[in-house]
N, C-alpha and C positions, 0 to 999 in steps of 0.2 A: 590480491583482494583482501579486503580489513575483514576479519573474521567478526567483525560486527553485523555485516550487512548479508551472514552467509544463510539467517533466517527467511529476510525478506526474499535474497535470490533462491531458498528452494518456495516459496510458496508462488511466486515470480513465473518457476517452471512449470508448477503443477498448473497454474492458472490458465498457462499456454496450454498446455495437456484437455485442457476444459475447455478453450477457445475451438480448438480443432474439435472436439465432439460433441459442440452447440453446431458447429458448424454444419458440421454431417448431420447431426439429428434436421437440422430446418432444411438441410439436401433430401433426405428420406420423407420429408413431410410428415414429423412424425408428430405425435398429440401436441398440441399446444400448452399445455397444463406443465405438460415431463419439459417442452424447452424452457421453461418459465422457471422453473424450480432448480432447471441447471445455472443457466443466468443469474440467478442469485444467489445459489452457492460459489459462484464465481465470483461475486461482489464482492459476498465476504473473505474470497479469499484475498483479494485485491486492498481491503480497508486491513485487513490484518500486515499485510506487507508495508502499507502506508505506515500500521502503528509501530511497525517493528523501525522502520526508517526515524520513526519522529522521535522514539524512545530512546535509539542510539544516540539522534543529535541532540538532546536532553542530556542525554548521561555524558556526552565528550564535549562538542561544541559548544553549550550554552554556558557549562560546569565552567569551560577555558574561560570563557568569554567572562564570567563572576570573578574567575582566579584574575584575570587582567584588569577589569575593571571597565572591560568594554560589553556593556551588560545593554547599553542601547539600541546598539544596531541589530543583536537576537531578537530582543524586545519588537522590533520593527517586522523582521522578518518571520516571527511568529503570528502575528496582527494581521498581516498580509495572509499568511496561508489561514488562517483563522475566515476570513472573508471568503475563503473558498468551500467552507465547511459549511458553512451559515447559510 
């Protein structure tokens, strides 16, 4: 594995770690407030993983992609994930 992407997979793991004990917490019926607050520290853990992904393919892929000259079809493919943000 690309020691690039070794940020996004530990926060990747912890996320799982927080999925299982959202899970149990809504099993236990437990306050709705406490699952609400887990959930979204789970988001964020999740958007930080995203960024860690997007900041890698900035710094190797998009960087090749200027050193080649093939700068369009990043261009493209950033647009695209851009519309999922929005």
């Amino acid at each position: 594995m690309k020691h690039k992407h070794m940020k996004a997979l530990s926060l990747l793991k912890t996320a799982r770690g927080q999925i299982d004990g959202v899970i149990r917490m809504i099993e236990e019926e437990r306050y709705c407030i406490d699952i609400s607050k887990q959930l979204l520290a789970l988001i964020s853990l999740l958007r930080k993983a995203n960024e860690s992904i997007l900041k890698s393919h900035m710094e190797t892929c998009v960087k090749e992609a200027v050193d080649t000259g093939d700068i369009e079809a990043k261009i493209r493919e950033i647009e695209e994930l851009l519309e999922y943000l929005v």
